[in-house]
N, C-alpha and C positions, 0 to 999 in steps of 0.2 A: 504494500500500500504506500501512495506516497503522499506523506504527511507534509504539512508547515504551521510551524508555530510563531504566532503572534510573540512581539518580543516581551510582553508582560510576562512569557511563561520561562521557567529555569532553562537553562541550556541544557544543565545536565540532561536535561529529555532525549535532545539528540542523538547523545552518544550512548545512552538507553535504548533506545527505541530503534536507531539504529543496528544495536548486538542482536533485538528479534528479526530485523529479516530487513525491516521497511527500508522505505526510501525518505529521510528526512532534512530539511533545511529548517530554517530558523531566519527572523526578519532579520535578527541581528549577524548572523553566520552568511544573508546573502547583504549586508551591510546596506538596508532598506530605511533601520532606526529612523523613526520621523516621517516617513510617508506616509501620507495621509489615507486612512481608511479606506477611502472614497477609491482611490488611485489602486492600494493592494488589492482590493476585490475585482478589484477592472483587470487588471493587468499582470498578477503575480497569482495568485487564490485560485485562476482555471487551470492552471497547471500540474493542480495536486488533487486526490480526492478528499483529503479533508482540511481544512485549515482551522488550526487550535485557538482559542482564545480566550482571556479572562475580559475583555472590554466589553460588558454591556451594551454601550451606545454605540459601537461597532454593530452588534447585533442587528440591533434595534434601526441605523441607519441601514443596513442594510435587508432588510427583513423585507420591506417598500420598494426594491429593484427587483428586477424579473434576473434567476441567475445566469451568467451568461456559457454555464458549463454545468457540469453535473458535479462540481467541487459541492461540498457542505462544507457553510462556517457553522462551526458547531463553540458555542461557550460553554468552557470547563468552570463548574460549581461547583466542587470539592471546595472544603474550608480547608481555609488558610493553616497552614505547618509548617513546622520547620523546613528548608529545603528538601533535606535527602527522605525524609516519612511524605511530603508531598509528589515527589519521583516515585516513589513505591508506592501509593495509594492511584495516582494518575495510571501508571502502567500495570499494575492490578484489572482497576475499572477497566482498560483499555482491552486486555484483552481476555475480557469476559463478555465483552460487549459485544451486542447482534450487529454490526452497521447498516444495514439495511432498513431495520427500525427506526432509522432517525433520519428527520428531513434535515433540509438547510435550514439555519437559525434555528435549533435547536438545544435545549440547555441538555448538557450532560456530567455526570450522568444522573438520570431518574428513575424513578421507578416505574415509569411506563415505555422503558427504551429498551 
């Protein structure tokens, strides 16, 4: 699967998520930091099948556009943790998870995904 993570999220995800198999980047690893929402979803976001994020009004702005791929932004809801128990809870969730159950803008994860 090829992942991208929003830079709100630990790197260490990367090189995590990585060792199972995927294919991941990070905003900060393709050195994007500061692009605007608007822009990553247009133009970075159809390249992956999911793109990670803790930004709500990322979401949320984007919720309102028609997607222009079959990428999902998907916002990660896990509470907040120390780094390394939030890498092991994220990749836990992740790969227990249906992805097929979850549309674009969808919070994850819940209990109806």
């Amino acid at each position: 699967m090829r992942l991208l993570l929003d830079e709100n999220l630990p790197e260490a995800l990367v090189v995590t998520l990585r060792a199972l198999g995927h294919e991941v980047d990070s905003v900060n690893s393709l050195h994007l930091k500061g692009l605007a929402d608007s822009a990553l979803n247009r133009t970075v976001a159809p390249a992956y099948d999911i793109c990670f994020t803790k930004d709500a009004g990322f979401v949320n702005n984007v919720r309102h556009i028609a997607p222009l791929s079959d990428a999902k932004l998907i916002r990660v809801v896990l509470p907040q943790q120390p780094r390394g128990l939030f890498v092991e809870s994220l990749v836990r969730a992740f790969q227990d998870t249906n992805w097929s159950r979850y549309e674009h803008c969808s919070d994850w994860p819940s209990d109806d995904g």
